[in-house]
N, C-alpha and C positions, 0 to 999 in steps of 0.2 A: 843743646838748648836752642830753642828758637829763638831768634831775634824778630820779635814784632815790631818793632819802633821801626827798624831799619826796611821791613817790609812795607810799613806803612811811607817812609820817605821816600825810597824809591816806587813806589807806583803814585805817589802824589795823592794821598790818603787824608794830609793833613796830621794834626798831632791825636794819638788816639787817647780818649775819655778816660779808658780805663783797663786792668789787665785785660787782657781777653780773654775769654773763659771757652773751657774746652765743652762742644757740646755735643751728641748722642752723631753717629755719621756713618755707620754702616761697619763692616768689622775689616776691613782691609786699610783703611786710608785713615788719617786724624784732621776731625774738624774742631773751628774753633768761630766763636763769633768777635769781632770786629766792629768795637763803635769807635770811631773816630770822627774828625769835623767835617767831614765831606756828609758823611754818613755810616749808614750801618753795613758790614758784609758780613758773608759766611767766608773763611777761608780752610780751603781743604789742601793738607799738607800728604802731598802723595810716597806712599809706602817708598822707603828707597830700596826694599829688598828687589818690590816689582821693580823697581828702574832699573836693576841691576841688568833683568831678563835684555838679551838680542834684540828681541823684537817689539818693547815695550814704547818707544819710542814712534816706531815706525805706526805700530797697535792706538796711539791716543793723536796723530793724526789722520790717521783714516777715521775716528771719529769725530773728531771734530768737524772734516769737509761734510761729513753725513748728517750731522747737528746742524751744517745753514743746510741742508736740504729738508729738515724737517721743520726750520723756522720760515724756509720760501712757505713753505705747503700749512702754515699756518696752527700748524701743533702747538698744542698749550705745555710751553716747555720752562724750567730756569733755565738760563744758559750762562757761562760762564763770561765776564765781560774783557774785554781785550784793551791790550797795553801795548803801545808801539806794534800795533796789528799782528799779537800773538794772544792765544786764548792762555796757553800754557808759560810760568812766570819761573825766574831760576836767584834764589837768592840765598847767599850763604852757604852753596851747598845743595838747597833743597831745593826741588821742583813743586807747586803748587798753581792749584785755580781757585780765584778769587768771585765769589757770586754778590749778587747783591741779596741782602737780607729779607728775607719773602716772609709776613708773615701767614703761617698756614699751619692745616695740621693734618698730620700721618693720622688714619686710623687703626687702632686698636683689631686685633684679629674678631674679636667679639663684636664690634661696630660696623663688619660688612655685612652689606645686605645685597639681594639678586641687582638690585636696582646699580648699585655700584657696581657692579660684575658686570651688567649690560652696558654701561657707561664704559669700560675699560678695554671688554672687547672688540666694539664696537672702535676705540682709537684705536687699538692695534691692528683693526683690519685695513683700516685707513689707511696707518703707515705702510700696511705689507703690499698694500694695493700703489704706494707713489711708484713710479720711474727708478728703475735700479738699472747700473750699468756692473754689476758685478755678473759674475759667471756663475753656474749651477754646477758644482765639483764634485765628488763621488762624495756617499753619508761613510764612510769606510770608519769606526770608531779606533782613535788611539789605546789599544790595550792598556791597561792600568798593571804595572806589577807589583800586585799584594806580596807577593813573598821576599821578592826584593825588599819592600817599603819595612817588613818585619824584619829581615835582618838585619837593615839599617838601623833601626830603632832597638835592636838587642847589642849590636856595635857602640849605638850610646847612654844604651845601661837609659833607655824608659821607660819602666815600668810600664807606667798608664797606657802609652802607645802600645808596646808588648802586649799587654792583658787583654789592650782592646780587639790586637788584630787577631791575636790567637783564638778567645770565645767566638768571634766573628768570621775565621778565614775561607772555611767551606762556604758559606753562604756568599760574601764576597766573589772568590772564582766563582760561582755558581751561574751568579748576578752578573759578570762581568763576560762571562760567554755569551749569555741570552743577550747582553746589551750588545757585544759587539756583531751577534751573526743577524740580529735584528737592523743593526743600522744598515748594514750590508744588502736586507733586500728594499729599502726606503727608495722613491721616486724620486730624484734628484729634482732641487726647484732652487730659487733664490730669492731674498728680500732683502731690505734695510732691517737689519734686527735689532731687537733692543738690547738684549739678552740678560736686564736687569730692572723688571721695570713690578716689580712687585710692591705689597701693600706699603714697605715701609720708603720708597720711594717714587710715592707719589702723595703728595699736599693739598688739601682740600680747602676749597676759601666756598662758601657759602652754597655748595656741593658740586663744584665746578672742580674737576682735577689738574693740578699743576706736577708734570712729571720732569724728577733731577735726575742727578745719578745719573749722566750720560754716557760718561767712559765706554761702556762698555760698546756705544754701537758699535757695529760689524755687518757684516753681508751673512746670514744665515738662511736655513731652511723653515719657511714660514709656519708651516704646518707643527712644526715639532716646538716653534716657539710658542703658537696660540696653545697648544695641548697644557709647557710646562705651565704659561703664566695663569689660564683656568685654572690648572693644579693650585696654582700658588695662592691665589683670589679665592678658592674654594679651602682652605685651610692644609694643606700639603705641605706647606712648612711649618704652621704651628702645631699642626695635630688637632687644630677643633674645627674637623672635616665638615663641611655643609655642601650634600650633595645638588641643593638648590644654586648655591652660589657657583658649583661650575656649571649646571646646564642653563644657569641665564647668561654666563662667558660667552660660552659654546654657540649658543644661538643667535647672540647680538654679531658673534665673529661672521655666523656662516651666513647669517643674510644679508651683512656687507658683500663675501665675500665667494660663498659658495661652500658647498661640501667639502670633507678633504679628500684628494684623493690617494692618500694612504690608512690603509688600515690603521686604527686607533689604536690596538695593543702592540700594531709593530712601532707604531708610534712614541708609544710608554714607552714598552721594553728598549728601546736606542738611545733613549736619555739620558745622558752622563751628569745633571745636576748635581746630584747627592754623592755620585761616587767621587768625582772630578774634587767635588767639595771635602769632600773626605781625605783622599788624597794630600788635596795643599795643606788640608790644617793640620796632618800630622806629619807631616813636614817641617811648621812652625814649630808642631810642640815639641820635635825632636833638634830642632836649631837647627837643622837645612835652610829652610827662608824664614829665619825673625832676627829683627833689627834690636831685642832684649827681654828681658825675661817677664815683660806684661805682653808681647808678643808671644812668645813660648806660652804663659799663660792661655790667652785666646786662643793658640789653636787648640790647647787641650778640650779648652770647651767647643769648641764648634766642632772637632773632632768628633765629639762626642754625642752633640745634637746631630751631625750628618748620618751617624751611624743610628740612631733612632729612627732617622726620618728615611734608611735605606728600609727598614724594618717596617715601619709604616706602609710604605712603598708598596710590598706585598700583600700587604694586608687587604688596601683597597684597588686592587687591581681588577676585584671584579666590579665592582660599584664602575670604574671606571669607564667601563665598555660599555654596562647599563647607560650612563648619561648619554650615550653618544647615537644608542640604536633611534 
């Protein structure tokens, strides 16, 4: 059980109004809104499964020093507000960051239009063009092992995980060759990435985008991230593909930025999104990483969207190369 009160006493919050209520935050972390006498926040209680990970700690400050490198450069960002000069808060247990309350709004997969797609690509080129002191590493992809992950999941009697990876396992290997001999011949490059900066985390005030969901910056390969988030901006995660909205990405990116110089389907094909996502969530739903059984829960579903959206994948793979010629 969280303790809110005790959260709010110790960051000097004031007394809070009222319960705080849990609201909508992405499928990894629990958020919750925060009115107390100071004011309003978001506060987002991070996954303790991730916290468990080695390198989870060392992973949320190296975003953060890369979060004031996009607030020098003037990115229209939330960002997390700090407390005895740390972004990141430890109470009771739990590790959390505390936002201030922004009102704004996601849009709806149905409500993008080219115009927002030009707007989106057009910040991420920005970003990929600031000053990065990171190094340009080999694209070499971590193998994914599908048959491992099914035996796992027959070791604890999951049904749904079972059924899933069985009807799905050739195509999987399949998917999983082509992705990793693809990453393999990729031009190594380097940026500040965001590697999470899709429709549902970014906030619109009067069509001005306000982008959250920071965690995730990292140092990645520029080109692979304009390709997924176009993907993502053009309906690649929800399935209501608009081949408009990725060639207005595409175009606002490259005349920032310039052409790519990787091929475009070696591009696709190297992409671990869907798989990598697939992966953890059946994971969760097999109890490897969830913290209870609304965890187990979610990863069965997102398990389950990942493996539509690997399906998908193929589908428009040629539409894909069209946007690009």
């Amino acid at each position: 059980m969280v303790n809110f009160a005790q959260i709010a006493a110790r960051l000097r919050l004031g007394g809070l109004l009222h319960e705080p209520e849990r609201v909508s935050g992405g499928y990894m972390h629990r958020m919750y809104r925060l009115d107390a006498e100071s004011g309003s926040y978001a506060l987002k209680l991070l996954n303790p499964e991730i916290m468990k990970r080695p390198d989870a700690r060392a992973n949320y400050a190296r975003a953060e020093r890369l979060e004031k490198q996009l607030e020098a450069a003037h990115m229209p960002l939330v960002t997390a507000l700090e407390f005895g000069g740390q972004k990141m808060q430890h109470v009771d247990g739990r590790d959390f960051y505390l936002f201030p309350w922004v009102e704004g709004k996601a849009l709806s997969p149905a409500e993008v239009t080219p115009a927002h797609c030009a707007i989106m690509g057009d910040l991420l080129a920005l970003q990929h063009s600031l000053p990065c002191d990171g190094s340009p590493g080999p694209c070499e992809a971590q193998p994914i092992d599908w048959r491992g992950l099914l035996l796992e999941a027959r070791v604890r009697q999951s049904a749904e995980m079972i059924r899933l990876l069985e009807d799905h396992l050739a195509l999987l290997e399949e998917t999983e060759q082509q992705r990793v001999q693809a990453a393999a011949r990729l031009k190594p490059q380097v940026c500040i990435s965001n590697g999470d900066m899709d429709i549902k985390n970014v906030l619109w005030q009067e069509g001005r985008p306000l982008i959250i969901d920071l965690e995730c910056l990292d140092y990645g390969h520029p080109e692979r991230e304009m390709l997924m988030l176009a993907l993502m901006w053009a309906g690649w995660e929800t399935g209501s593909w608009k081949i408009d909205n990725l060639r207005a990405f595409a175009e606002a990116y490259v005349a920032r930025r310039g052409k790519p110089q990787n091929d475009i389907l070696t591009l696709y094909d190297s992409m671990d999104t869907w798989p990598a996502w697939l992966e953890y969530n059946v994971k969760r739903a097999i109890g490897l990483e969830a913290q209870d059984g609304e965890e187990q829960q979610l990863g069965q579903k997102q398990a389950a969207f990942a493996m539509e959206r690997i399906l998908l994948s193929r589908e428009i793979r040629g539409d894909v190369a069209a946007a690009f010629e």
